[in-house]
C-alpha positions in Angstrom: -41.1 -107.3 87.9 -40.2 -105.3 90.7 -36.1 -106.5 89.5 -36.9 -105.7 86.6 -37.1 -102.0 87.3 -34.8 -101.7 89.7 -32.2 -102.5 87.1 -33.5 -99.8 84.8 -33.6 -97.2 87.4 -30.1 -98.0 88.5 -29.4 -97.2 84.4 -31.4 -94.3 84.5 -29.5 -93.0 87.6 -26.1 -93.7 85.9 -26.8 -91.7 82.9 -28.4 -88.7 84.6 -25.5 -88.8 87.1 -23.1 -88.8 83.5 -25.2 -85.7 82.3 -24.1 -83.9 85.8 -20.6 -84.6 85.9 -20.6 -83.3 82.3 -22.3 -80.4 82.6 -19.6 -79.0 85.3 -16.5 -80.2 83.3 -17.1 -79.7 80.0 -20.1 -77.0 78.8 -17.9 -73.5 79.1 -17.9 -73.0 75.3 -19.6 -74.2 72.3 -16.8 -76.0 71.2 -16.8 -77.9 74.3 -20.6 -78.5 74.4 -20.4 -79.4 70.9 -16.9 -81.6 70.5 -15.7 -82.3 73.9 -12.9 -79.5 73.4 -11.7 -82.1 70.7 -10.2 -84.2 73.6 -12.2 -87.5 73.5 -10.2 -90.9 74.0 -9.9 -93.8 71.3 -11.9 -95.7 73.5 -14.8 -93.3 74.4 -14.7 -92.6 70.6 -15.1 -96.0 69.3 -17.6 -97.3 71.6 -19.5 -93.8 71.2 -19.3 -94.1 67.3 -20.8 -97.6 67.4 -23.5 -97.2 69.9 -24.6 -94.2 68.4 -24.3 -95.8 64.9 -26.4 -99.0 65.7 -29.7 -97.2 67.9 -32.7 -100.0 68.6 -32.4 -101.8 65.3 -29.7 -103.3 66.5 -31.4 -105.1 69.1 -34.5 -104.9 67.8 -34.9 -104.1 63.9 -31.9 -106.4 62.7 -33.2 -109.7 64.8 -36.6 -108.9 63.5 -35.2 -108.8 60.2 -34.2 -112.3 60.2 -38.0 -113.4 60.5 -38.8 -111.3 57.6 -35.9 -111.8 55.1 -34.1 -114.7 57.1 -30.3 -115.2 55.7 -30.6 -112.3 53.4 -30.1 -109.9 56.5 -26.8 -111.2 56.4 -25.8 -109.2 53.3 -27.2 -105.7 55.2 -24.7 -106.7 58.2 -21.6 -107.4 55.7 -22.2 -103.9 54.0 -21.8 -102.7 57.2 -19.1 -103.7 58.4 -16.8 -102.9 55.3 -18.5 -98.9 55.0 -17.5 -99.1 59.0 -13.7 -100.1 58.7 -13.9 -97.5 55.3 -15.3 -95.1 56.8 -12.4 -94.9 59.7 -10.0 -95.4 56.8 -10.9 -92.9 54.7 -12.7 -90.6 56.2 -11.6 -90.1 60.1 -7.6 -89.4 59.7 -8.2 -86.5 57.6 -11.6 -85.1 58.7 -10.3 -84.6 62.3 -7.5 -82.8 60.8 -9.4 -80.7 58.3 -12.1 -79.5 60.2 -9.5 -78.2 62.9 -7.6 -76.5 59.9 -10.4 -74.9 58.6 -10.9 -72.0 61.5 -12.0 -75.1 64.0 -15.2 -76.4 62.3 -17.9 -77.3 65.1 -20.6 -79.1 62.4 -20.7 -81.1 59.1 -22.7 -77.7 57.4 -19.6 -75.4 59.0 -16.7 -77.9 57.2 -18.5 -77.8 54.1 -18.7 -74.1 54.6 -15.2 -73.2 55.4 -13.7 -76.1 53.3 -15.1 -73.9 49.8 -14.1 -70.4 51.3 -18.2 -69.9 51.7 -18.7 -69.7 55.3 -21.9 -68.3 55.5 -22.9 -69.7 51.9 -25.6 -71.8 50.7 -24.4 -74.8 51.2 -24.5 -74.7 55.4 -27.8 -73.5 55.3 -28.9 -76.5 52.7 -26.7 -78.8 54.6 -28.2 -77.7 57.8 -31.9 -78.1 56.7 -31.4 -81.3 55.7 -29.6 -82.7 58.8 -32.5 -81.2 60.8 -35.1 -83.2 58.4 -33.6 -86.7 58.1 -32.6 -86.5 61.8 -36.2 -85.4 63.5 -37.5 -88.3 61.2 -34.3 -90.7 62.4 -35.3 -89.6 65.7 -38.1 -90.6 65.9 -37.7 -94.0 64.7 -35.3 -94.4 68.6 -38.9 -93.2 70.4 -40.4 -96.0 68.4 -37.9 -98.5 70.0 -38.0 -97.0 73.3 -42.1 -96.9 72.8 -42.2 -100.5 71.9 -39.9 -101.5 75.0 -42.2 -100.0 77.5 -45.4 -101.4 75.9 -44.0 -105.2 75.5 -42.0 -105.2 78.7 -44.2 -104.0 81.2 -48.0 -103.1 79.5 -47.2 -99.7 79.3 -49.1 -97.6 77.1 -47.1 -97.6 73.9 -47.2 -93.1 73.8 -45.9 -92.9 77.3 -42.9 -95.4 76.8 -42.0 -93.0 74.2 -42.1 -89.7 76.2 -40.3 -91.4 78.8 -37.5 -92.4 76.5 -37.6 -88.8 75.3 -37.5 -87.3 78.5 -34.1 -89.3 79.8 -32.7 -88.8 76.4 -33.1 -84.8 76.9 -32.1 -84.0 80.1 -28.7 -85.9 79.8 -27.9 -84.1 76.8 -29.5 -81.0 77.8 -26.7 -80.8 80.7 -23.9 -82.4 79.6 -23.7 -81.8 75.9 -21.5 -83.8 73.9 -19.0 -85.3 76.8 -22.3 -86.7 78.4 -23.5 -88.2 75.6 -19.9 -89.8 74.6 -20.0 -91.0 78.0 -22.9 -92.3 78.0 -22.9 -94.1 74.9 -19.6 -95.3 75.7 -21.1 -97.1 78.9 -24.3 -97.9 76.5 -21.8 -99.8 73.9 -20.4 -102.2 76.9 -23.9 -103.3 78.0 -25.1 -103.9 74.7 -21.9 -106.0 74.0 -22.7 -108.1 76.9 -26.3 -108.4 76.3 -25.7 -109.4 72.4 -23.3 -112.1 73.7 -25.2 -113.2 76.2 -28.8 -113.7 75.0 -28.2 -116.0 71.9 -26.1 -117.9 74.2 -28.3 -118.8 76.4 -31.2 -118.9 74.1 -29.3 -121.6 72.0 -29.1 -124.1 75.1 -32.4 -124.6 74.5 -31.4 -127.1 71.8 -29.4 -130.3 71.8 -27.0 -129.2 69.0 -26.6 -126.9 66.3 -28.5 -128.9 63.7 -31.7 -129.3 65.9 -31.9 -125.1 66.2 -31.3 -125.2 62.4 -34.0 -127.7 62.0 -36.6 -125.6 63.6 -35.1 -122.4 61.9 -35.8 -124.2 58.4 -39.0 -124.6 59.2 -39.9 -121.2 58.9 -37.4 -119.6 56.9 -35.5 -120.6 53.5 -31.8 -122.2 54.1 -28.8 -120.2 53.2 -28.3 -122.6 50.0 -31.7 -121.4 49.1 -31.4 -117.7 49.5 -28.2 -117.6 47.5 -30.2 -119.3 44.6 -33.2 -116.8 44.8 -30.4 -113.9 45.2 -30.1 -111.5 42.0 -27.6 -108.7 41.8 -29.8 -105.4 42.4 -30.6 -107.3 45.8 -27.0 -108.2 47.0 -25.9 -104.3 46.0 -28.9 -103.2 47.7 -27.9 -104.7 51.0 -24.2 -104.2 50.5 -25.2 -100.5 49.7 -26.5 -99.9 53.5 -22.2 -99.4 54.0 -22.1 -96.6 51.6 -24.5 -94.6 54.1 -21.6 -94.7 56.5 -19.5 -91.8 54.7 -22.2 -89.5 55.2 -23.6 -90.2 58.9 -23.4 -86.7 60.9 -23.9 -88.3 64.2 -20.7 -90.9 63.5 -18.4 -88.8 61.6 -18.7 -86.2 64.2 -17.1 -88.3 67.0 -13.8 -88.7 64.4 -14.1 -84.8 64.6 -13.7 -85.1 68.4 -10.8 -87.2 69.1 -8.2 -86.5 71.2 -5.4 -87.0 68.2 -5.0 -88.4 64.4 -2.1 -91.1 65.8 -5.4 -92.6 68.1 -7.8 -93.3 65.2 -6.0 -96.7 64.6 -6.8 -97.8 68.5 -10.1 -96.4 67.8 -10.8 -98.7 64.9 -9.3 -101.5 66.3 -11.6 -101.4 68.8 -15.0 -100.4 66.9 -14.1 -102.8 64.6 -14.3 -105.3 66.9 -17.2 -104.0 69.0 -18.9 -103.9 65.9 -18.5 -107.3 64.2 -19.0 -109.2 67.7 -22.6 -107.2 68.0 -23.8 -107.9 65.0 -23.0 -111.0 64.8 -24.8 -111.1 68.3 -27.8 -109.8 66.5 -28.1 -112.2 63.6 -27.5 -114.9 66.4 -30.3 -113.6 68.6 -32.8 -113.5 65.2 -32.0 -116.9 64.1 -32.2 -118.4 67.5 -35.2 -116.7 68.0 -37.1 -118.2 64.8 -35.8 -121.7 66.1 -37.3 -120.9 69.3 -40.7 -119.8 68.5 -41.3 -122.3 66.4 -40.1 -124.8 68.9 -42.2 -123.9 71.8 -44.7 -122.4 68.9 -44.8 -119.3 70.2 -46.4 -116.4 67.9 -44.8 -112.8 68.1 -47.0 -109.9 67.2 -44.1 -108.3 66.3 -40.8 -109.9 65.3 -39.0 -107.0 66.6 -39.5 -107.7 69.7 -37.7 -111.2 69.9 -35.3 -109.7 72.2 -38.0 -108.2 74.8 -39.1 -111.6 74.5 -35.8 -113.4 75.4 -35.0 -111.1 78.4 -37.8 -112.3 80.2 -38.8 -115.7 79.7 -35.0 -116.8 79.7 -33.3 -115.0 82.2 -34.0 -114.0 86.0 -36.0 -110.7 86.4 -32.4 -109.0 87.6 -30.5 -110.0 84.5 -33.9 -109.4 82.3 -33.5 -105.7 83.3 -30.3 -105.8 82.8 -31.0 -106.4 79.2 -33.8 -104.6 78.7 -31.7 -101.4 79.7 -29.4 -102.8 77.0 -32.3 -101.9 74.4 -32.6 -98.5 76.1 -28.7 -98.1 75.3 -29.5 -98.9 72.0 -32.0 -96.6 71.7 -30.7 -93.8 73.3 -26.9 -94.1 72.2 -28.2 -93.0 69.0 -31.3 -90.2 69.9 -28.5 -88.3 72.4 -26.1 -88.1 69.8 -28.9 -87.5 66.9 -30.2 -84.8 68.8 -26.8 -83.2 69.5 -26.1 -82.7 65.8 -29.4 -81.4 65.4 -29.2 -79.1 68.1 -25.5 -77.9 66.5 -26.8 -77.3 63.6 -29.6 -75.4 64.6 -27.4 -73.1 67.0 -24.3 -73.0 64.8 -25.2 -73.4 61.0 -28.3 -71.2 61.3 -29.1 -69.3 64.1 -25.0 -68.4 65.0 -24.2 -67.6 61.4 -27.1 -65.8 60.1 -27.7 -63.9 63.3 -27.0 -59.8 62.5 -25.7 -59.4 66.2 -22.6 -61.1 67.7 -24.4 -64.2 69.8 -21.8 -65.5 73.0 -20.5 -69.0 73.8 -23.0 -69.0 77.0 -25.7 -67.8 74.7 -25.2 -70.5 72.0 -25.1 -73.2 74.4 -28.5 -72.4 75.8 -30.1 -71.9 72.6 -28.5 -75.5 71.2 -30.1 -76.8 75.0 -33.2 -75.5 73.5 -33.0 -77.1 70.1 -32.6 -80.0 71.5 -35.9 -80.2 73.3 -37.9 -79.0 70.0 -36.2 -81.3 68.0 -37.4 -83.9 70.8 -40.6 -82.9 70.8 -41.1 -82.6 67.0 -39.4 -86.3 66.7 -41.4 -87.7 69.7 -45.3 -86.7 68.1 -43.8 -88.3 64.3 -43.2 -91.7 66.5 -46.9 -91.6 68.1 -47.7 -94.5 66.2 -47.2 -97.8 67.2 -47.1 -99.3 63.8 -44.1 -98.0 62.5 -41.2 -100.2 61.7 -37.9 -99.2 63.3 -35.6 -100.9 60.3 -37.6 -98.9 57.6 -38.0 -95.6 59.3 -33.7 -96.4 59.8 -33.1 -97.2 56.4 -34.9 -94.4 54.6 -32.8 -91.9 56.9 -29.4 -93.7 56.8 -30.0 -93.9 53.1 -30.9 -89.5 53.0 -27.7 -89.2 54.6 -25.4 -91.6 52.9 -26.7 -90.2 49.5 -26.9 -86.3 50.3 -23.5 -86.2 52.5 -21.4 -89.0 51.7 -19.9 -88.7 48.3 -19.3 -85.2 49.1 -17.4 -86.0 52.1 -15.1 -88.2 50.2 -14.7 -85.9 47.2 -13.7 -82.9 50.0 -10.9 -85.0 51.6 -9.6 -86.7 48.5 -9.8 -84.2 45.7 -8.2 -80.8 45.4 -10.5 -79.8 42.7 -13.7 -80.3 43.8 -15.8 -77.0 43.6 -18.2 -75.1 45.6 -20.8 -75.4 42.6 -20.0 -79.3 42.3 -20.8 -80.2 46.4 -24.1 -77.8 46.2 -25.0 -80.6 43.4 -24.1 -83.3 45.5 -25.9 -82.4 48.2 -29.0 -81.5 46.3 -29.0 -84.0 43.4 -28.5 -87.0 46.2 -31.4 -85.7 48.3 -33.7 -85.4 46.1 -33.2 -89.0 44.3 -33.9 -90.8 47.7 -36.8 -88.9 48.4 -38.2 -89.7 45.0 -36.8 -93.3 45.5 -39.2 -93.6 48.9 -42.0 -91.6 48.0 -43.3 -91.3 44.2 -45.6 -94.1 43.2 -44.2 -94.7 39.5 -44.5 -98.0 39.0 -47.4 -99.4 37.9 -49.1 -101.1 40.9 -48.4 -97.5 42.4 -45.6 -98.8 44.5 -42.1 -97.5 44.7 -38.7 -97.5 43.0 -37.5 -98.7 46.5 -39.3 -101.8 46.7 -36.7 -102.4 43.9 -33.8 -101.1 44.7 -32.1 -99.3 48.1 -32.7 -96.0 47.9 -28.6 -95.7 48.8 -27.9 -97.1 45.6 -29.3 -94.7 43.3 -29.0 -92.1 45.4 -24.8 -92.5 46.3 -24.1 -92.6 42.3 -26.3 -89.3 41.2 -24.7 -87.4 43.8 -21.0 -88.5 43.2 -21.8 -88.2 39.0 -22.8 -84.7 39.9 -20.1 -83.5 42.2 -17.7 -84.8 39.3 -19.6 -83.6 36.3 -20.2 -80.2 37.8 -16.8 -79.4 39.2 -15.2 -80.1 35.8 -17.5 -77.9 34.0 -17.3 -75.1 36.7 -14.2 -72.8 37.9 -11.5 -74.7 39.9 -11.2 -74.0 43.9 -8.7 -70.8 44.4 -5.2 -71.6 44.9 -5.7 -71.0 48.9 -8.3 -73.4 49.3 -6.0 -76.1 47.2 -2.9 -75.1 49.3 -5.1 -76.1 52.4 -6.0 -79.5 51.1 -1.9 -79.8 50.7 -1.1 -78.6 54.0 -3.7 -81.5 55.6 -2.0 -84.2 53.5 1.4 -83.4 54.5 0.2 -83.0 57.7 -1.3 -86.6 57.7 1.6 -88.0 56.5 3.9 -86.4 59.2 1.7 -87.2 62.0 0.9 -90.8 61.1 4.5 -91.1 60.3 
């Protein structure tokens, strides 16, 4: 055991020591604490997008999945993939330009402002609330990862694992803003690329061949043959759907905000395509060989998502076993650092910096947004005090909030002219409000909900992009300066991919 933690404190060492170095080199403004100055690297970009995209479910949620739906997972992990190379298609290019056009836009609530001509306007403060909400409850579902790590790994109680897991997570970003957490998740993506290569490996020597770990798999779960028989359409489009939720991610789309230029997007991609379709392919790997392998050496899981904990330390030396739990505290915290971050930003900037009747300075701002960050924290770390919750439906309800309530409007603001100010307010609202009825009303008539039907996402995407369109054909048309501004970003695109 006594491996075991040396290899976490050598990770916790690492990312405070990240923290440090950020906080002296880039924390002199609120751009910089916020964006990195708008001079992070392809590399640091992709690996920062896709660490801070996939949290603990991607260790822990998705390979648990596999127990619960077996080869049905697969769909989620295809969905994700396409919204992922989409989203850097369609979105990144022109968002890094556009929010630097419009007056040097800092948040997702401060684009939407400036990109209608309504800086200080509703729509930042509704855009703002609703980051804050989804992401304290997003949060929360890291702490649950980080909480379940610390009580399976090493018998800690389940609340302390999570306030440690808080506590790292905050004073790295606390000091180094959003450098250190681009850092650190870019040093978080490699070691959970290594780990998600290396633990189905060796988990799969355990069999004679291929067959044999299918065998044992079948015995537990349906075939592949069988799941596409017992597959209807509202199913497949719900898991496909969980790619539509990339469009509207605050926490990824900010990182194609930061990047160094437009012409480095396409190195970016390349590699975050790659890191991602290796990892989760990693992750399915590690779920299937982990249903062969308990029912093998019939072993019984309390909790499927902890298949991974279990791996690191019956299959590997207590060294390497730390090695890989610290890859699940990558996971985890990739995604709370940058999740608090946005928060904190739009806390700072989209409420308390805009609405504020005095002038507020940059040294000001970047100790209040310090300060959001550790409410946030603390808000997010009491909603994850209970050891029951499931991190891949605490996930999905919050990927789905954002997708629905940000993502059509995002692609309706880079690819139409005429979309209003009246049409996104609708988007935002309208899309909100049908996932939250999705999760939460008990209509049907065993009192469940419509999302035991269909993915929230689905429903959610569609009413919001029906309403930006409806509404911004039936309202006044955007003023010719905030048209000429779309053009000017277009041309601009075209010269500097040219």
């Amino acid at each position: 055991m006594e491996y075991t933690y040396i290899s976490l404190g050598v990770y916790f060492v690492l990312m405070l020591a990240i923290g440090i170095y950020a906080a002296k080199t880039s924390t002199a403004n609120l751009s910089e604490y916020m964006l990195g100055g708008r001079q992070v690297s392809p590399q640091v970009t992709a690996l920062s997008a896709g660490a801070s995209d996939m949290s603990g479910w991607m260790l822990m949620g998705l390979p648990g999945a596999i127990f619960v739906s077996g080869f049905d997972t697969i769909w989620v992990a295809l969905g994700l993939v396409i919204g992922a190379w989409a989203n850097y298609k369609l979105v990144a290019p022109k968002l890094r330009l556009y929010t630097e056009k419009t007056n040097d836009s800092l948040t997702l609530p401060d684009f939407f402002g400036k990109r209608f001509d309504k800086e200080n306007g509703v729509i930042r403060l509704i855009s703002a609330v609703v980051i804050i909400i989804f992401f304290t409850l997003y949060t929360s579902a890291g702490l649950v990862g980080g909480g379940k790590l610390f009580e399976t790994a090493f018998a800690m109680n389940y609340q302390t694992g999570v306030v440690i897991t808080m506590l790292v997570v905050v004073a790295y970003t606390l000091m180094g803003g959003f450098l250190a957490v681009s850092m650190t998740d870019f040093v978080q993506g490699v070691i959970m690329f290594i780990a998600l290569i290396l633990v189905p490996v060796v988990a799969f020597t355990h069999f004679d061949s291929p067959s044999s770990m299918m065998n044992y798999s079948l015995e537990t779960i349906p075939s592949f043959s069988e799941s596409l028989s017992g597959l209807t359409l509202v199913s497949l489009l719900s898991s496909l759907a969980w790619g539509l939720g990339y469009f509207g991610q605050p926490h990824i789309i900010v990182r194609f905000m930061a990047i160094d230029s437009v012409k480095n997007i396409k190195t970016a991609r390349r590699i975050g395509m790659s890191w991602m379709t290796v990892t989760i392919i990693g992750a399915l790997a590690t779920g299937l060989t982990g249903v062969a392998y308990t029912r093998k050496f019939e072993v019984t899981l309390a909790d499927p998502e902890t298949i991974f904990i279990f791996f690191s330390e019956v299959l590997f030396h207590p060294l390497i076993g730390g090695f890989l739990l610290a890859a699940i505290l990558a996971a985890v915290m990739s995604t709370i650092s940058s999740q608090l971050l946005v928060s904190s930003s739009s806390l700072t900037e989209d409420i308390y910096r805009a609405y504020s009747k005095k002038a507020v300075s940059d040294k000001t701002a970047v100790n209040i947004g310090r300060l959001c960050v550790f409410g946030v924290a603390v808000v997010a770390s009491f909603i994850a005090m209970n050891p029951s919750s499931s991190i891949l439906s605490i996930v999905s309800n919050a990927w789905a909030g954002f997708g629905a309530a940000f993502g059509p409007l995002i692609l309706f603001s880079l690819l139409w002219q005429k979309v209003t100010y009246e049409g996104a307010l609708a988007g935002i609202i309208t899309g909100t409000v049908t996932v939250l009825f999705w999760i939460f009303a008990p209509v049907l008539a065993n009192g469940e909900t419509l999302s035991s039907v269909v993915y929230e996402m689905l429903p959610g995407f569609f009413i919001s992009a029906v309403s930006i369109w409806l509404v911004s054909l039936i309202t006044k048309a955007p003023s010719a300066e905030i048209q000429k501004t779309f053009k000017d970003v277009n041309h601009q695109l075209i010269q500097q991919l040219s």
